[in-house]
C-alpha positions as CSV (number, residue, x, y, z in Angstrom):
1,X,-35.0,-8.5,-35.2
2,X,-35.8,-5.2,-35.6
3,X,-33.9,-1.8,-34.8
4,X,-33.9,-0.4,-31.7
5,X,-37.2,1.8,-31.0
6,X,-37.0,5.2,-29.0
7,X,-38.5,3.2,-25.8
8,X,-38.3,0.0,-24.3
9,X,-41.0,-2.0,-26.5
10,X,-43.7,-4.3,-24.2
11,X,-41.9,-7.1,-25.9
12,X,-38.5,-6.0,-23.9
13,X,-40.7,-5.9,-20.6
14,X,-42.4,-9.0,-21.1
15,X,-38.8,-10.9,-21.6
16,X,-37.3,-9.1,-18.9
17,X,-40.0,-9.8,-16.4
18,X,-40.0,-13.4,-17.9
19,X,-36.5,-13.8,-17.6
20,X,-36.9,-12.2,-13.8
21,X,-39.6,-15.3,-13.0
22,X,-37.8,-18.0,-14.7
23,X,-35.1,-17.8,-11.8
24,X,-37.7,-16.5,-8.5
25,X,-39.5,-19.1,-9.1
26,X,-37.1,-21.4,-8.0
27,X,-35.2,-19.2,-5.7
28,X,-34.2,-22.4,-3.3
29,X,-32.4,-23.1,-5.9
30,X,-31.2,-20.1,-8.0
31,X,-30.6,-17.8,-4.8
32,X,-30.5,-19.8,-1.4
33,X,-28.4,-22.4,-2.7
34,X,-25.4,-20.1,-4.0
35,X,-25.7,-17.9,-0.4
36,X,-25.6,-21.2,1.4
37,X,-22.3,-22.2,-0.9
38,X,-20.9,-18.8,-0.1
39,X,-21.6,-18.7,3.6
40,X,-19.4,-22.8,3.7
41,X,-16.4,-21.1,1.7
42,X,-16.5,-18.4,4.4
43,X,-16.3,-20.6,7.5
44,X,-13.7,-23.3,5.8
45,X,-11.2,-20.3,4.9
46,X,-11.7,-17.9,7.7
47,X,-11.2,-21.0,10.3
48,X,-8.6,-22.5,7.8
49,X,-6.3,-19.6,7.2
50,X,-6.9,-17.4,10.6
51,X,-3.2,-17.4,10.5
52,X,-4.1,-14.7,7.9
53,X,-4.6,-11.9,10.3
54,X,-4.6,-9.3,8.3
55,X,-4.9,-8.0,4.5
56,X,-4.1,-4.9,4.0
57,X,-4.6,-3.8,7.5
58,X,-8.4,-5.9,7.3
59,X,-8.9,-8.7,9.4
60,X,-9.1,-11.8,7.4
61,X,-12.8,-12.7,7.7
62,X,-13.9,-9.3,6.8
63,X,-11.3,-9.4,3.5
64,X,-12.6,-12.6,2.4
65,X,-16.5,-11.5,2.4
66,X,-16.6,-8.8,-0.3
67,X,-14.8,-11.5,-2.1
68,X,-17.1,-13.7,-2.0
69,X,-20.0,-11.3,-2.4
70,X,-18.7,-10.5,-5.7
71,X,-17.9,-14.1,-6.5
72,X,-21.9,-15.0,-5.9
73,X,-22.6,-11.8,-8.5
74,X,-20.4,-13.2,-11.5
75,X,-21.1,-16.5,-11.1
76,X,-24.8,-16.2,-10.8
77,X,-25.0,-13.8,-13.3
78,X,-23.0,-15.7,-16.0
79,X,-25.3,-18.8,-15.1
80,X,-28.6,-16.8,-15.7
81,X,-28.3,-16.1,-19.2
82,X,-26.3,-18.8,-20.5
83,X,-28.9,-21.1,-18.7
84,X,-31.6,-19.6,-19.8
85,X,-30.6,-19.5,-23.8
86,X,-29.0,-22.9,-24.0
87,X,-32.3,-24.5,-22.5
88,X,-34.5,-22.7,-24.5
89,X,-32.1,-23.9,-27.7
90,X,-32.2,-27.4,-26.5
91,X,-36.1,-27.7,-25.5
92,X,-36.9,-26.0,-28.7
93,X,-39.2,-22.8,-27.2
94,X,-36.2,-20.2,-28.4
95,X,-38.5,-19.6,-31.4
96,X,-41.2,-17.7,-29.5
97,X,-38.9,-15.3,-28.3
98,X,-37.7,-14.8,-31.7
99,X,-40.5,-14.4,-34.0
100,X,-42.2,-11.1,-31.7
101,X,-41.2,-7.6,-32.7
102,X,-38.2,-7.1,-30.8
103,X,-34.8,-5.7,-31.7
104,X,-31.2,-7.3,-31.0
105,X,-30.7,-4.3,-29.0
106,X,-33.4,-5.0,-26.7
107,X,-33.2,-9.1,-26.6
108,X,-29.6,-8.4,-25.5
109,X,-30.8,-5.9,-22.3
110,X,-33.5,-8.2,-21.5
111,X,-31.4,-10.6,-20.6
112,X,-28.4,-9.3,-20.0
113,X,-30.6,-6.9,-17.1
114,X,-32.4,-9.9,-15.8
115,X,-28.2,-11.4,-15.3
116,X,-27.3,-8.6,-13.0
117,X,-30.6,-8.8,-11.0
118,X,-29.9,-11.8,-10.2
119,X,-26.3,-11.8,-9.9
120,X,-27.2,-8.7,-7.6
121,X,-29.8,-10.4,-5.6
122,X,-27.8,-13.2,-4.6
123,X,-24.7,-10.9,-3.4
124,X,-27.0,-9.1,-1.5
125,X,-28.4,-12.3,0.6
126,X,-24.2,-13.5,0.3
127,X,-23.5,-10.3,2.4
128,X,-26.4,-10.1,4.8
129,X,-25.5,-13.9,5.4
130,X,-21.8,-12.9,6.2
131,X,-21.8,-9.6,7.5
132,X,-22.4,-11.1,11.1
133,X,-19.1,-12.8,10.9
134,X,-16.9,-10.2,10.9
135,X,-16.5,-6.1,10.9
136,X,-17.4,-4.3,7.5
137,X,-17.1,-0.9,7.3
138,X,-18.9,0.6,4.0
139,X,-16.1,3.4,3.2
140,X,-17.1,4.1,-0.7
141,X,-20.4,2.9,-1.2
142,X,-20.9,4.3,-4.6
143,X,-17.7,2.3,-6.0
144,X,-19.5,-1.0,-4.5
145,X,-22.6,-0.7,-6.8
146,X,-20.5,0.5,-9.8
147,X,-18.0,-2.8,-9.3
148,X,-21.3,-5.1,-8.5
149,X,-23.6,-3.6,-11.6
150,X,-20.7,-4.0,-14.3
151,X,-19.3,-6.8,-13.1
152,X,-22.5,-8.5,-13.1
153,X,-22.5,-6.9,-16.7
154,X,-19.4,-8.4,-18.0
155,X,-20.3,-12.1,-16.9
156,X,-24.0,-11.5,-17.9
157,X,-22.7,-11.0,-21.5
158,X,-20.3,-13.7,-21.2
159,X,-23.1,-16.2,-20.0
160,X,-25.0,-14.6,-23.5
161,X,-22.1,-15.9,-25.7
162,X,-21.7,-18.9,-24.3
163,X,-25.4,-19.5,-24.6
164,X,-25.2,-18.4,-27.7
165,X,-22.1,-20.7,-29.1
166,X,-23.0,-23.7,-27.0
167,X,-25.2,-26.6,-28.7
168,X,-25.0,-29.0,-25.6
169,X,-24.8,-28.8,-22.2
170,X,-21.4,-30.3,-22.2
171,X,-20.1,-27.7,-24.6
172,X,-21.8,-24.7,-21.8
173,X,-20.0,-27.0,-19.3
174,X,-16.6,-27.0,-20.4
175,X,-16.6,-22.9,-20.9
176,X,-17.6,-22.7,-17.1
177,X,-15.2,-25.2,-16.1
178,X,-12.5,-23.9,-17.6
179,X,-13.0,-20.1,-18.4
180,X,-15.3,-18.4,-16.1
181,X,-14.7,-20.8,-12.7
182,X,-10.6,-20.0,-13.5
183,X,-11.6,-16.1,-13.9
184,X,-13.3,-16.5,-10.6
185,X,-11.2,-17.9,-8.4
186,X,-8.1,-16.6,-9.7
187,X,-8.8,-12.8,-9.2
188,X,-8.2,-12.7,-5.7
189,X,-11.3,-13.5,-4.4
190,X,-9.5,-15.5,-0.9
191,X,-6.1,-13.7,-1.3
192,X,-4.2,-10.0,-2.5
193,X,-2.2,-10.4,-5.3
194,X,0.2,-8.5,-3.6
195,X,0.9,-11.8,-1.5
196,X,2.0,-13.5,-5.2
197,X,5.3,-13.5,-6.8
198,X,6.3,-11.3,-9.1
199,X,5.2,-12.7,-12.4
200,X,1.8,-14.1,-11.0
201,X,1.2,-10.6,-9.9
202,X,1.5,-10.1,-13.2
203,X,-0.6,-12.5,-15.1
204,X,-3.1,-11.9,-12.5
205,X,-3.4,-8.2,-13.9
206,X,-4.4,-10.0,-17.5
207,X,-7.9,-11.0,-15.6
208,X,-10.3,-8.7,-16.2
209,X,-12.5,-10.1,-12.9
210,X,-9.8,-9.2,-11.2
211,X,-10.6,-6.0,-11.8
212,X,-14.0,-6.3,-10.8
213,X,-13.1,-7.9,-7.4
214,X,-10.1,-5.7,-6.1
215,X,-12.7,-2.6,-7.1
216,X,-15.6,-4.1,-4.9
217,X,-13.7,-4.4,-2.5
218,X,-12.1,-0.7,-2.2
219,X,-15.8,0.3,-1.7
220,X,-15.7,-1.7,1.7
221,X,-12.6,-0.9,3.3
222,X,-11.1,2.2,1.2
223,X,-7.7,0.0,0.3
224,X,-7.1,-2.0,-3.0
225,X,-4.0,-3.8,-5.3
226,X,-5.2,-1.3,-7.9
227,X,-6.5,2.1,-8.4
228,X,-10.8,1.7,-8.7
229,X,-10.8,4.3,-11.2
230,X,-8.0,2.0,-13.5
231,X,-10.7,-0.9,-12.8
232,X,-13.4,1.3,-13.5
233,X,-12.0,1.3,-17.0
234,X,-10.7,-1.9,-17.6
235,X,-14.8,-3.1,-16.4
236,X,-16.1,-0.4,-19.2
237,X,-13.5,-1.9,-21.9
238,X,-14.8,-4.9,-21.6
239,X,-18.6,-4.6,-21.3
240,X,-18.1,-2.3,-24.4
241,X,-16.0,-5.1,-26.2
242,X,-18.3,-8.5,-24.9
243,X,-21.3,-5.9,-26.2
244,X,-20.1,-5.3,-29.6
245,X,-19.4,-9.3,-30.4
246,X,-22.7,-10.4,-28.6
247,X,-24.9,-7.6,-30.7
248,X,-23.3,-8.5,-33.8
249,X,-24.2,-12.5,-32.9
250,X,-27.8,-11.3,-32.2
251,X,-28.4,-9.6,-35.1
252,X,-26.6,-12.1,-37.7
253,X,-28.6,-14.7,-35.7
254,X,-25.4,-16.7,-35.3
255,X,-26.7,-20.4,-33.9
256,X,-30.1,-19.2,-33.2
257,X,-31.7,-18.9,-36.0
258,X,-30.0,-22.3,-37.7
C-alpha cells in the first residue's frame, strides 16, 4: 500500500461508498433488525425493573434509552468492519481491494468511516424508535455526537483487528462473544455504576466503553458517574492506541497478504 497522498485518492471513495452499499443494501437486516432488538430490550427492562424509578434523578425509561442508543452504535459498528474483512478473507475477493493504489492510511478510513456510519445510522433509528417511550431532554448536544462518533470509532477499529486476526468465522465469533458483547453490556448500558459495590465500581472504570456510554449519556440529561471531559480522553487514548496497532497490521499486511 502506498503512503498517504495529500487528498483522499478515488480509490478511498470508491471503498468507502462500497463499504456504505455493502450494508444499505440489506438494511432489513443491517439497520431494522438491530432497532427492532433495541426497541424489545427497552420494553422488557423498562416493564421489568419500573421499580427503578429513578437514575440519577432520570426516570428509568428515559435512562435506559441513551443506553441503548449507544449500545446499537458499538455493536453495529464493530460488526461492519470485522464483517466485511473476514468475508472478503474467506470468499477470496480481499485481493481486489488490495492490489489498487491505495495507502494503509486510507484502507483503514475507508472502513473504519463506513463503521461509524453505520454504527451512527442505526442509533439514530434506535432513538427515534424510543424516544416516544419516555422524556429526553437533549441538555449537551455537542457531547452526544462526540461520545457517538468516537465511540463508533473505537469499536470500528476493534471490528478491523478482529477482521484482521480472524481466519474463520468461529475465531470472529469467539472475540464478539467474549470481548466486545462483555464490553457492552458491562459498561452500564441498563444500570449506574454508582448502584455497584465498591470494587465493581472499580473494575467497571477499567472498560473503556464505559466511558463511551456514561459520556453519551451526560449529553442527554446533563448528569454522569464520570466527568465527559475524563471520558473525552480516555475515548481519544484509545482510538489513538487501537490506530497505531491496526496501521502497523495494514501496512506489514499482517494475515492479509499471506
Amino acid at each position: 500500500m502506498n503512503d498517504l497522498p495529500m487528498k483522499p485518492s478515488r480509490g478511498f471513495i470508491t471503498l468507502f461508498y462500497k463499504e456504505i452499499l455493502r450494508f444499505w443494501k440489506v438494511s432489513a437486516q443491517t439497520v431494522a433488525a438491530p432497532v427492532l432488538t433495541a426497541l424489545l430490550y427497552l420494553l422488557i427492562f423498562s416493564h421489568v425493573l419500573a421499580s427503578h424509578t429513578e437514575v440519577h434523578g432520570v426516570p428509568y425509561a428515559a435512562f435506559l434509552i441513551p443506553g441503548l442508543v449507544m449500545m446499537s452504535v458499538l455493536q453495529n459498528a464493530f460488526a461492519n468492519t470485522s464483517s466485511s474483512l473476514i468475508q472478503s478473507k474467506i470468499t477470496g475477493n480481499l485481493v481486489f481491494v488490495l492490489l489498487p493504489p491505495i495507502s494503509h492510511h486510507e484502507f483503514f478510513l475507508a472502513y473504519v468511516l463506513a463503521g461509524v456510519v453505520r454504527g451512527l445510522t442505526v442509533g439514530l433509528g434506535v432513538l427515534m424508535a424510543t424516544v416516544w417511550f419516555a422524556h429526553l431532554t437533549f441538555a449537551e448536544p455537542l457531547w452526544i455526537l462526540a461520545f457517538s462518533v468516537l465511540g463508533g470509532g473505537i469499536m470500528g477499529i476493534l471490528g478491523m483487528m478482529a477482521g484482521i486476526w480472524a481466519e474463520k468465522y468461529d475465531q470472529l465469533a469467539a472475540f464478539q462473544n467474549f470481548l466486545i458483547m462483555p464490553l457492552t453490556f458491562l459498561s452500564g448500558v441498563f444500570y449506574s455504576i454508582a448502584s455497584l459495590p465498591v470494587f465493581w465500581q472499580q473494575v467497571s472504570r477499567w472498560n473503556p466503553i464505559f466511558y463511551m456510554i456514561d459520556g453519551f449519556r451526560y449529553g442527554f440529561f446533563g448528569v454522569s458517574d464520570i466527568s465527559p471531559w475524563i471520558s473525552l480522553w480516555v475515548g481519544l487514548l484509545c482510538v489513538a492506541i487501537l490506530s497505531i496497532i491496526t496501521l502497523s497490521f495494514l501496512k506489514r499486511g499482517y494475515k492479509l497478504r499471506d
